[in-house]
Each structure stands twice: as C-alpha cells, then as structure tokens.
Backbone bond lengths (Angstrom), bond angles and torsions (degrees), N, CA, C in turn:
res aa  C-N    CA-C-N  psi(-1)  N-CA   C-N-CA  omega(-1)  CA-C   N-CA-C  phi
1 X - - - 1.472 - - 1.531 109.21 -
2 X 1.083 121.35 132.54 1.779 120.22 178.89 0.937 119.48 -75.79
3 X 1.571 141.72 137.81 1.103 139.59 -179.31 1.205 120.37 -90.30
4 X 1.832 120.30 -2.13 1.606 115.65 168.39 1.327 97.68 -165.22
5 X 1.396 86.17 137.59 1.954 112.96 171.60 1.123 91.15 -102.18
6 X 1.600 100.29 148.22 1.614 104.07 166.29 2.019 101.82 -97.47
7 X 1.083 145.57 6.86 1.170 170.28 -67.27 1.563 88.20 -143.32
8 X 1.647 131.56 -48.22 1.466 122.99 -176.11 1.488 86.86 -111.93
9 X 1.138 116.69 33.55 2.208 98.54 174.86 1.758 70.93 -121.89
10 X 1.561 148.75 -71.04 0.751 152.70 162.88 1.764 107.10 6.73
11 X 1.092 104.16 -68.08 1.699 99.99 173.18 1.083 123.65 -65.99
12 X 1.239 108.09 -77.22 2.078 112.76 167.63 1.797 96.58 -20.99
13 X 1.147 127.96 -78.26 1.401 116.81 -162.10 1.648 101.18 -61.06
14 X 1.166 143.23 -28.46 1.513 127.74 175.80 1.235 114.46 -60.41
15 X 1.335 120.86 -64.08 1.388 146.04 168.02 1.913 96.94 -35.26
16 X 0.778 119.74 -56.93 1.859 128.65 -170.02 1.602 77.61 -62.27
17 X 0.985 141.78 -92.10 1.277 157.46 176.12 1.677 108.92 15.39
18 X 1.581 102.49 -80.12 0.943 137.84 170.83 1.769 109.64 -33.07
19 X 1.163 99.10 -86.22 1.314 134.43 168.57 1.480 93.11 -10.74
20 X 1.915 124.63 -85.19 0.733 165.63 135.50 1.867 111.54 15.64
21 X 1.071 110.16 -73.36 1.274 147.22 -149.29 1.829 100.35 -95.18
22 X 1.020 127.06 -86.85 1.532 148.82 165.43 1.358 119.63 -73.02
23 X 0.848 141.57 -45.88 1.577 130.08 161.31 1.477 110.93 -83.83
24 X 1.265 112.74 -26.33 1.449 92.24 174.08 1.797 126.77 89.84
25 X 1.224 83.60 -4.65 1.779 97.98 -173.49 1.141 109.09 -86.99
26 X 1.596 137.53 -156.96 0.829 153.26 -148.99 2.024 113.06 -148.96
27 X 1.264 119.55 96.76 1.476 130.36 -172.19 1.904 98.96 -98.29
28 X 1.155 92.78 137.01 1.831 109.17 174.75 1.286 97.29 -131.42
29 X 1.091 125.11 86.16 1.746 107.58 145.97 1.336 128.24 -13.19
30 X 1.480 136.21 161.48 1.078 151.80 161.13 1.287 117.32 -159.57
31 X 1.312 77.74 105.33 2.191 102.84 -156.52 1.933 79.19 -96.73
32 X 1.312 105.88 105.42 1.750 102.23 167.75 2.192 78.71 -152.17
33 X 1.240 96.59 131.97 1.267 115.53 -166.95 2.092 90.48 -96.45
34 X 1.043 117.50 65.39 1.462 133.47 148.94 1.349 126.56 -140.42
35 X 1.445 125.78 -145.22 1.810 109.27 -166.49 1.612 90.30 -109.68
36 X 1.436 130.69 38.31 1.548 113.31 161.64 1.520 125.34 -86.78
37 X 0.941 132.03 -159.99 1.370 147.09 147.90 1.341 128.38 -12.08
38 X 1.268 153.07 82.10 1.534 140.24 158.35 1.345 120.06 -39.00
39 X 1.411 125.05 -26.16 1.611 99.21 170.24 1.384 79.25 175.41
40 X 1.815 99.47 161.57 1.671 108.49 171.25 1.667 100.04 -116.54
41 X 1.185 94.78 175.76 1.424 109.79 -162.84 1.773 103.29 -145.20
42 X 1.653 113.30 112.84 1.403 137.23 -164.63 1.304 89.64 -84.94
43 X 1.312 124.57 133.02 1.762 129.41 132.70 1.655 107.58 -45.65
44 X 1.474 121.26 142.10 1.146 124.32 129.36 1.235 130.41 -134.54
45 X 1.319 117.74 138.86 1.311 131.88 -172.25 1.728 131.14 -92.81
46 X 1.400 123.38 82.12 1.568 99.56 -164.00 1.377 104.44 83.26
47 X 1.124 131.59 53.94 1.517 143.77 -177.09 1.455 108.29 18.02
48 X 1.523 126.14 34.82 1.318 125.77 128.17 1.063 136.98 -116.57
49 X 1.771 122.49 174.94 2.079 108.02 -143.04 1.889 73.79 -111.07
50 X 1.479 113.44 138.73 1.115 143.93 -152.02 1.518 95.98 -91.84
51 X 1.910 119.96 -35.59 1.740 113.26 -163.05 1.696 99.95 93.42
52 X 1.269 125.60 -51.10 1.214 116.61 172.39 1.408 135.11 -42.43
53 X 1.209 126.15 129.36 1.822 112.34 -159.91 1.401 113.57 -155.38
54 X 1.075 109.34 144.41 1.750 110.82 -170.23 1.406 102.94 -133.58
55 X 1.593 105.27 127.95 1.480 111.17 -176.09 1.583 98.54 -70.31
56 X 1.799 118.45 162.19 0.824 113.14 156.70 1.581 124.42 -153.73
57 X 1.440 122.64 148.23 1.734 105.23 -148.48 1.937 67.77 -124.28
58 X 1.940 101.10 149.30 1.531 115.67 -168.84 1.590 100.30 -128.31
59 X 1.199 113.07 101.62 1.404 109.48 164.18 1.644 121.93 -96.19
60 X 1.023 104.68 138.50 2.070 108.09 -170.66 1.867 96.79 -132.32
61 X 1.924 81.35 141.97 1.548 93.30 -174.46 1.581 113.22 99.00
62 X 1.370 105.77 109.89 1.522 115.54 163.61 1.520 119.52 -19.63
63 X 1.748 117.63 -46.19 0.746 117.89 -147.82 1.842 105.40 -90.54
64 X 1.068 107.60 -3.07 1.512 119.27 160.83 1.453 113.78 -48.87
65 X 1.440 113.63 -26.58 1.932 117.68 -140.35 1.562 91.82 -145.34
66 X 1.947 83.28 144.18 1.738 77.11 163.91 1.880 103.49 -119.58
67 X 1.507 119.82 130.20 1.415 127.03 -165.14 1.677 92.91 -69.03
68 X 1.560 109.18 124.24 1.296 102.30 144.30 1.498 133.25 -109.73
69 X 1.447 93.22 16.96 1.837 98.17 165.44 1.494 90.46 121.35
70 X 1.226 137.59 -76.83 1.161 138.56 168.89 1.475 129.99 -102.87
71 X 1.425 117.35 30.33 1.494 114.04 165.56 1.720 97.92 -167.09
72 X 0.823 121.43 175.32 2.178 129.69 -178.21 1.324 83.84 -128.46
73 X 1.526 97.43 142.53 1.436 110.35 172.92 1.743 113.60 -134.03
74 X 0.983 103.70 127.15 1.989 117.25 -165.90 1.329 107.03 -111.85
75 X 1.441 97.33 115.93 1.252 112.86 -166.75 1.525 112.03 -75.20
76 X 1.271 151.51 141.05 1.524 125.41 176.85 1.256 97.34 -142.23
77 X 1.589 115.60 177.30 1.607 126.41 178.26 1.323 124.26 -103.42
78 X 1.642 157.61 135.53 1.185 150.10 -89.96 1.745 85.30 -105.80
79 X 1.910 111.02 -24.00 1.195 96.89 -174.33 1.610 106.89 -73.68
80 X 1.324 116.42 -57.51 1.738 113.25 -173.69 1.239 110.05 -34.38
81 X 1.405 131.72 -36.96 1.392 130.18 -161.77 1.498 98.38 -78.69
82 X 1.672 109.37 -61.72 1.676 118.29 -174.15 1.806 102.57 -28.71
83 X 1.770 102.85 -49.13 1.455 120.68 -170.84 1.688 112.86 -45.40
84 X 1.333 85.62 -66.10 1.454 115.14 -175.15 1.855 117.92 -47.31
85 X 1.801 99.11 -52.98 1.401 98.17 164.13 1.429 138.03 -90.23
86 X 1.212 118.84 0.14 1.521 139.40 132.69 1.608 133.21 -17.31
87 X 1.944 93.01 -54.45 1.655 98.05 -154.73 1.730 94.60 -79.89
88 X 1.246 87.80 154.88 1.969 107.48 -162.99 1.571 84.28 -84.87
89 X 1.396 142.63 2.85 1.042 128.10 154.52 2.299 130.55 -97.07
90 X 0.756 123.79 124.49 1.594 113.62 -158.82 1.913 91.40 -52.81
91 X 1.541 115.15 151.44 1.445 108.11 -156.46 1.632 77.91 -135.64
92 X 1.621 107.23 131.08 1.413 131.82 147.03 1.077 144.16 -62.74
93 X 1.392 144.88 158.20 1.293 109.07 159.44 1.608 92.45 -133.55
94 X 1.086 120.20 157.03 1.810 117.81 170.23 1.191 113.63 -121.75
95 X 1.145 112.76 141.65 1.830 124.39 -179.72 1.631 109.11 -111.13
96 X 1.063 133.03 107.68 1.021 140.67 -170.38 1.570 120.25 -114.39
97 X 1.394 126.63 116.17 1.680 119.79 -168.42 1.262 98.51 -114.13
98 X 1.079 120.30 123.85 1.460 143.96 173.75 1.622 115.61 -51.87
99 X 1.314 96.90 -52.72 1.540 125.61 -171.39 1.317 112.76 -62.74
100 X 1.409 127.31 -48.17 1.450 145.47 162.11 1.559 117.31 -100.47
101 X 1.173 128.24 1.82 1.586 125.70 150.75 1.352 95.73 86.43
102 X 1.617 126.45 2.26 1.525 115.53 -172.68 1.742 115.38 -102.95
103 X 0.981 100.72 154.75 1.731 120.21 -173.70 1.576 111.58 -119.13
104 X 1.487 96.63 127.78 1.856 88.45 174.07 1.750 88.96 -151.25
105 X 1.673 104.98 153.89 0.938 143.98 -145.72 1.480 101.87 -122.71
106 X 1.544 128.62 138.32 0.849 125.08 133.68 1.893 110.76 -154.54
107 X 1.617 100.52 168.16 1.535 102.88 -176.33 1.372 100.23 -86.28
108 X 1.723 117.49 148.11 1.062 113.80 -164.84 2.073 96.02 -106.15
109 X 1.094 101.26 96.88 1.584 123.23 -174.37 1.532 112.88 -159.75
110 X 1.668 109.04 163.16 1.318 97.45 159.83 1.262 121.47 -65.75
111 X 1.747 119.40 154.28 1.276 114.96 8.00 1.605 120.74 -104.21
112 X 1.226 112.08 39.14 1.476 134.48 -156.33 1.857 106.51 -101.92
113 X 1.279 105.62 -38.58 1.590 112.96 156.14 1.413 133.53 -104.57
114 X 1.382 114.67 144.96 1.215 105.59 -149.58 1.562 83.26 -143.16
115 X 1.631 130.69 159.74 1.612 128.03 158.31 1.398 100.39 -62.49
116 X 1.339 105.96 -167.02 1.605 127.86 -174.76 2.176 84.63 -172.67
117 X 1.275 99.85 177.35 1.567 113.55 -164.14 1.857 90.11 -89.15
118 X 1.397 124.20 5.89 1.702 115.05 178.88 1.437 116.17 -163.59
119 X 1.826 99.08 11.07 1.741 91.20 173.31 1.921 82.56 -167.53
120 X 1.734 85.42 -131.13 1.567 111.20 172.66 1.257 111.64 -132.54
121 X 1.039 129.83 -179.86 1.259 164.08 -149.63 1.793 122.24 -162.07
122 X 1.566 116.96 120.28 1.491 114.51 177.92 1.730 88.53 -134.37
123 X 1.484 84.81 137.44 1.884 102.06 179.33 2.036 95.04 -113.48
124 X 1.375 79.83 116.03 1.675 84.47 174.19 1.366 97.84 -104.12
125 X 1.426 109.09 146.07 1.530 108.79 -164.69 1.772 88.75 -97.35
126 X 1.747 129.73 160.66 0.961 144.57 163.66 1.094 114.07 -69.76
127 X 1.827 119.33 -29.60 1.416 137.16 -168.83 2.111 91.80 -68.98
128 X 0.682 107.13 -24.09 1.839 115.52 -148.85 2.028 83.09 -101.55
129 X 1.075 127.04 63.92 1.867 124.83 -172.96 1.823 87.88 -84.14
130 X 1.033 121.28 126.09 2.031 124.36 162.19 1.303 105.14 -74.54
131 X 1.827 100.56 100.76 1.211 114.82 154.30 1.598 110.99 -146.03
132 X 1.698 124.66 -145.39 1.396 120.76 174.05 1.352 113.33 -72.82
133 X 1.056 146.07 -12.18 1.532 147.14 118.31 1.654 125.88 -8.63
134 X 1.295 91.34 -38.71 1.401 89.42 -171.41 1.858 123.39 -92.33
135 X 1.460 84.69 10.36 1.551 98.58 174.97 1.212 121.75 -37.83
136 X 1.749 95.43 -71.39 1.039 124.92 -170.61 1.651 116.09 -40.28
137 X 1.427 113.30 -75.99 1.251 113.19 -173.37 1.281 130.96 -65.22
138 X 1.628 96.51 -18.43 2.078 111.66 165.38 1.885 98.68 -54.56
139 X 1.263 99.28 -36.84 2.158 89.36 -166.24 1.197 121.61 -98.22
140 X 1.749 96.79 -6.57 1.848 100.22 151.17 1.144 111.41 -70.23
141 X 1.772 116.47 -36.97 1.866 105.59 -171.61 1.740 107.14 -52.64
142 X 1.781 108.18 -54.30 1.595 115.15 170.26 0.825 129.20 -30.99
143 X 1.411 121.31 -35.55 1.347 136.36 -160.06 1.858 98.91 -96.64
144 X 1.282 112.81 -42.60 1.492 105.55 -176.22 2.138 96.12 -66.82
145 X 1.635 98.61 -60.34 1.142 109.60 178.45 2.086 126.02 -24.18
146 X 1.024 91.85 -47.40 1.992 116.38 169.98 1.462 100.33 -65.64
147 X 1.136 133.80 -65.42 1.265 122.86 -173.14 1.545 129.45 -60.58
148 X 1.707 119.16 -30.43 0.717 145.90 125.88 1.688 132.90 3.74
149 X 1.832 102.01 -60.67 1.468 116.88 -148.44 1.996 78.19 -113.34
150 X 0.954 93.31 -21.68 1.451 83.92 176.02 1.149 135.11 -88.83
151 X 0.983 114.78 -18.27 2.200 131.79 161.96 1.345 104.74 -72.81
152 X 1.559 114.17 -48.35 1.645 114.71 -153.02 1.573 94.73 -113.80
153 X 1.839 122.08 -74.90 1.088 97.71 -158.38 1.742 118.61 -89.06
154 X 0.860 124.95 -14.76 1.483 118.97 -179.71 1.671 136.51 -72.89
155 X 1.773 83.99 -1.02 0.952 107.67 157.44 1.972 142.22 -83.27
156 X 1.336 78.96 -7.97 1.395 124.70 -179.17 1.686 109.27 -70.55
157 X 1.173 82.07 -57.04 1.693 103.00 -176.87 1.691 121.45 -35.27
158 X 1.472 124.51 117.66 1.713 111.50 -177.03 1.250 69.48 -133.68
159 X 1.373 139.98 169.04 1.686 153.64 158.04 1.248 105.39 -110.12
160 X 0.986 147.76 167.25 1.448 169.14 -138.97 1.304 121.46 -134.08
161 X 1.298 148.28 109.29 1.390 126.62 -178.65 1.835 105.55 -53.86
162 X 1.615 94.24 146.16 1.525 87.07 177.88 1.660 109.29 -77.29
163 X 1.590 92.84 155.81 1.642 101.22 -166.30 1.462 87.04 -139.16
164 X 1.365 98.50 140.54 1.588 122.74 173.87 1.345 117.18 -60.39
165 X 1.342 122.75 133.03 1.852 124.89 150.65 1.366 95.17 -109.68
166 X 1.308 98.59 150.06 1.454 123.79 168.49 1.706 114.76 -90.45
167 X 1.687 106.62 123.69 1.254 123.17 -171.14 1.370 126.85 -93.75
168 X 1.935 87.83 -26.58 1.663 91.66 -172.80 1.370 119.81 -105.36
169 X 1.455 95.02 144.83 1.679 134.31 -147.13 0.655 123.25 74.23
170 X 1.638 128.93 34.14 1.504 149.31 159.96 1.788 107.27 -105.75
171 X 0.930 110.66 -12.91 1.492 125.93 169.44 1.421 117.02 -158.54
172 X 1.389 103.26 -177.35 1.815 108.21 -141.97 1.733 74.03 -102.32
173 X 1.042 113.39 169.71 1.753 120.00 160.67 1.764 109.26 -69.75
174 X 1.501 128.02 -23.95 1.296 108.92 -173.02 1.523 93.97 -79.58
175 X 1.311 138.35 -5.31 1.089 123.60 -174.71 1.605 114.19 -66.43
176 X 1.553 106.13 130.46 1.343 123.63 162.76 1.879 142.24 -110.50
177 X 1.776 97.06 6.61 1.364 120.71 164.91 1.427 100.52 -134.97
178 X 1.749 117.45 169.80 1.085 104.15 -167.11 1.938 65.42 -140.32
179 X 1.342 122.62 148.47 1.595 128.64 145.28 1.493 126.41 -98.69
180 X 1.579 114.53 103.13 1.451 81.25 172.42 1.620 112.18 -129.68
181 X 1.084 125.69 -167.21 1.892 139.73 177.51 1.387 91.75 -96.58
182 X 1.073 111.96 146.48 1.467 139.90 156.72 1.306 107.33 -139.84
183 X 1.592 105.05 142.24 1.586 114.48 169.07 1.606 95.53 -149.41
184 X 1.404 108.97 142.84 1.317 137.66 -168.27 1.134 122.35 -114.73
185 X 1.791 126.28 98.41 1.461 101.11 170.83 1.632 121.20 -126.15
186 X 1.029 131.63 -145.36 1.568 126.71 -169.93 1.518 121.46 161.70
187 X 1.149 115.25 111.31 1.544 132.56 -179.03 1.803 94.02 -28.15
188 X 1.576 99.86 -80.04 1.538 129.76 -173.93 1.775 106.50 -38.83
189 X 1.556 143.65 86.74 1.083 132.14 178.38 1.485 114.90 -60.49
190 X 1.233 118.58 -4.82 1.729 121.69 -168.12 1.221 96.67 -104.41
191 X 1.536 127.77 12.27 1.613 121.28 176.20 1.428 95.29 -112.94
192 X 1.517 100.23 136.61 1.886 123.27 -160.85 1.298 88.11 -82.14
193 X 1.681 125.44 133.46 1.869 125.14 179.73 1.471 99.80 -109.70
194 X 1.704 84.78 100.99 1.661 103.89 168.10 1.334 126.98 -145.52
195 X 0.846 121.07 156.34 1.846 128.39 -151.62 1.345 101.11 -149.30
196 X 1.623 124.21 141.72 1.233 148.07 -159.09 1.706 96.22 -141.57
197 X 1.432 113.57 107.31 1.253 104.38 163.89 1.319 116.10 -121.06
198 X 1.486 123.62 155.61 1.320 116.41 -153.95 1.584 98.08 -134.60
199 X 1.443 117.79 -174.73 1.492 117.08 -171.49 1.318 108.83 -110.05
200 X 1.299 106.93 -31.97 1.694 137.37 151.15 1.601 124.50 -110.04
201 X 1.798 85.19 171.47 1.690 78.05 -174.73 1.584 108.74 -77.90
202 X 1.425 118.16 143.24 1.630 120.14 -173.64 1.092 107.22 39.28
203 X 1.718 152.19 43.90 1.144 143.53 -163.38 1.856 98.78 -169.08
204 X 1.783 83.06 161.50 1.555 74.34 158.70 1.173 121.33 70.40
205 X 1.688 119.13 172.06 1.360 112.11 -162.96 1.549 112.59 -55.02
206 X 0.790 140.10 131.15 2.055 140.64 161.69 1.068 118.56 -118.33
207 X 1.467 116.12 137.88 2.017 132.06 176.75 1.323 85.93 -127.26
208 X 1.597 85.34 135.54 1.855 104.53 172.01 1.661 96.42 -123.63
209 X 1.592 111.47 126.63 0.966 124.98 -165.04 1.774 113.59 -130.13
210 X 1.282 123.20 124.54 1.712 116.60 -176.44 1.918 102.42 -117.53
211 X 1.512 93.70 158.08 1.091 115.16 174.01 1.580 112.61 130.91
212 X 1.486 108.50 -157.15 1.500 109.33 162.66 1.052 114.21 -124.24
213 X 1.435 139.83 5.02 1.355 143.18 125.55 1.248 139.58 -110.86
214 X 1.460 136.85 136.57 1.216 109.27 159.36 1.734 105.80 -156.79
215 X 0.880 113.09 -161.33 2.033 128.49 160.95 1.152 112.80 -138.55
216 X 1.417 91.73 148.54 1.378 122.05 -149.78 1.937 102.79 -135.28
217 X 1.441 117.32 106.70 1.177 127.92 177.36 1.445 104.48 -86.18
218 X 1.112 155.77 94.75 1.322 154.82 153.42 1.465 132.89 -88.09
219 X 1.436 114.65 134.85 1.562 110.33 -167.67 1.411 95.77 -82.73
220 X 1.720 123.63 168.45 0.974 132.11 -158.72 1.457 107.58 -126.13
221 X 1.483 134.55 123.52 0.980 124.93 161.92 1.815 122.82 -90.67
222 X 1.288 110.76 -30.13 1.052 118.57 179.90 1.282 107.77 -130.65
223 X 1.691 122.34 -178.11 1.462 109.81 -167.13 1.987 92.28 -130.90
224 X 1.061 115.49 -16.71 1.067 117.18 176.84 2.000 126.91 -59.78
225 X 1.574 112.12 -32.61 1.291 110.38 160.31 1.777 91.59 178.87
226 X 1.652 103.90 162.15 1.238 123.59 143.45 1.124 124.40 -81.54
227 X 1.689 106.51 -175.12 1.453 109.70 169.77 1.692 116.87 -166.62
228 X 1.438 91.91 140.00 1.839 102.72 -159.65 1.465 108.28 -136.14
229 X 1.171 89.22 118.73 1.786 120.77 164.49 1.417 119.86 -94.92
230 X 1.236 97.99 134.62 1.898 107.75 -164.66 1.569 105.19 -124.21
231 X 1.037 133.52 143.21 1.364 148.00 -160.88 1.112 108.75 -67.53
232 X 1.525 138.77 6.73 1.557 130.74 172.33 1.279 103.92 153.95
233 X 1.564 102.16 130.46 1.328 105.00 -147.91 1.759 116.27 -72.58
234 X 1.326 122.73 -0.94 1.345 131.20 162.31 1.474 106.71 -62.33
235 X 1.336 119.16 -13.37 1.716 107.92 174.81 1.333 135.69 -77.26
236 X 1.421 143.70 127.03 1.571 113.41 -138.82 1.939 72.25 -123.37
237 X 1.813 100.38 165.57 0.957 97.46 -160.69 1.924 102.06 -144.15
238 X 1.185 100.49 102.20 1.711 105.42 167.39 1.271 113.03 -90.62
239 X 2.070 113.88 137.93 1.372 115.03 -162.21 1.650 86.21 -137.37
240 X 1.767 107.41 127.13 1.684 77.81 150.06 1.601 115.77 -143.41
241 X 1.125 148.99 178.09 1.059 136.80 -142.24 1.970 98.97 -112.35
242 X 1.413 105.06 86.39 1.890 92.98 167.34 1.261 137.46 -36.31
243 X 1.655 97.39 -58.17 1.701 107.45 -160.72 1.482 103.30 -173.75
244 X 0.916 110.84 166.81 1.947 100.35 161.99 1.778 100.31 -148.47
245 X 1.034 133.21 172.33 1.370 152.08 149.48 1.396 121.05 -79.94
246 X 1.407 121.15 136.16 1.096 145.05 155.44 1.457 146.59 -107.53
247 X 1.709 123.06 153.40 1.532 95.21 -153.53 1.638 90.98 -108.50
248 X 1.642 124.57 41.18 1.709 126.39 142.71 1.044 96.00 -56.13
C-alpha cells in the first residue's frame, strides 16, 4: 500500500499555477490541517494587490465528483457547507482532474448548492474551466459580495484595542518571523471574523487577516510579545504558535 500520493499537492500547485500565471492575481495558501480553506486568492489591479480576496477550497481526483456530462457534482456534509456559507469571504470550490489536466470552478452559493436526502450537493459547471476567463465573473461575485458587507456586515464591525500575547519562550531570540494559527469564532453570524496582528501595540508592522481560520507569517520587531485586535469584541480568539524563521 503507498504511503503518499501526491494527488491533493497536484491540485493546489495547478490551481497556484493558474492563479499565478493567467489571472495574474495573487494565491496564499492556507496550510491549517482542518476542514477550512486551502488558500485565498487577491485581485490585482494594474500590478497592484487590491485587498479583495476569495476563499478557495481544491478538490483533486475524479473520484471527488460524480460526472454528469456537463458539470461534477461534490457531494458535502451540512457542516462543510454551514462552514463554507458562513465565511465573510465569498468561498470557491475547484475541481481539478489529474487525468485530463482540467480545472473547473465554481462559487459555492445558490444556485450551485442544492440539499440532497443527507447533506448537500455543489454542481460545478464544465462551462466555468479556471483560467484568465475567469476574471471576470470572480469580480462580479466581489462586486455583489461588497455591496452586501456594506448594508449588513460592516456595519457590524467594532475593533478591539490591541492587546498583547506573550511570545517569549515561544521562540529563540534569533528569531525574526514568527508563524502562527489563528481561528476565529462568534455567537453573532453577522459579525465579519477578522483579526489585525501587529508587531507593536497599534504600531508597526500589521497583517489584517479574515475568516475563521488562517496563518499568519509576521515579521518581528521584538521578541517579548505581539498584539491582536479582532473586529468586535464578541469574537473569541484561539492563537497558537507554529514556527517562526530566523536570520542563522
């Protein structure tokens, strides 16, 4: 029996590719080993990155899908979906076939999900292939998505004074990046899950980051602690420390 397919790294790197290559945007992984997101994907406009971002979840292998001739359909469970239509970012999903080298795309919303008698159901159309084509209809989703966040949720929005975690003896002193996990949650579903962590307090280097999971590479000015502000104070906040970089 083999102990490794390359079979879901196979996609992620096509999809990055793509991404990369033909749209022209900007792909981040989000290597967090639970049921979120594989990576988001930045607009850029005029060879600068816009802030605009679309989650996106990568499934590889036929055997993900069942073909009905002109679209794959992925079966999922009430939680991935609940998950999926939740995140304050609009969420993708990609179908990727190894076998025939092709990629297709769809947003995971109506009218693309549907029940079934023990979960959900997403019909990715064949018509919908992820390439420079697919610009277009990714920045109508943004575009519906923005209007959206601006009536209901951004109104939502209170930030947090930033508050310190303590770093040291969580890394060595040569350390000069710090990696960590964040996960985000919240009673209130109409509150946007986002987190600002900084190198100092209100100062200094800052990454503003959305969802309910992600990682967070941050440069380090000091070794003694960061500090993270969260979009309203009903948002509760688990941190833990991966790894960091050093300049040995």
């Amino acid at each position: 029996m083999s102990r490794y397919t390359p079979t879901e790294r196979l996609g992620i790197n096509t999809v990055e590719q793509i991404v990369l290559k033909e749209l022209q945007w900007i792909f981040r992984e989000q290597p967090v080993v639970d049921m979120g997101v594989d990576a988001h994907i930045e607009v850029v406009r005029d060879g600068s990155p816009t802030g605009q971002l679309l989650a996106l979840q990568i499934k590889t292998g036929a055997s993900h899908f069942y073909d009905t001739g002109d679209a794959l359909t992925y079966y999922a469970t009430h939680v991935h979906i609940d998950y999926w239509r939740e995140h304050v970012l609009p969420v993708l999903i990609a179908a990727h076939l190894p076998d025939t080298s092709e990629t297709y795309w769809a947003q995971v919303s109506p009218p693309n999900v549907s029940p079934t008698n023990s979960g959900w159901k997403i019909s990715i159309p064949k018509s919908n292939r992820l390439s420079a084509n697919s610009a277009a209809p990714m920045l109508r989703i943004l575009q519906r998505q923005a209007s959206i966040q601006n009536i209901y949720h951004l109104s939502k929005i209170g930030w947090t004074q930033y508050q310190p975690v303590q770093i040291e003896g969580f890394i060595p002193p040569t350390a000069n990046h710090i990696n960590l996990q964040y996960r985000l949650t919240s009673d209130d579903v109409a509150i946007p899950l986002l987190i600002r962590v900084a190198s100092e307090n209100g100062s200094g280097i800052m990454q503003e980051h959305s969802g309910p999971s992600g990682v967070v590479n941050l440069m380090l000015t000091n070794h003694c602690a960061i500090y993270v502000s969260l979009s309203h104070p009903s948002v509760r906040l688990e941190l833990t420390v991966q790894g960091w970089e050093d300049s040995l």
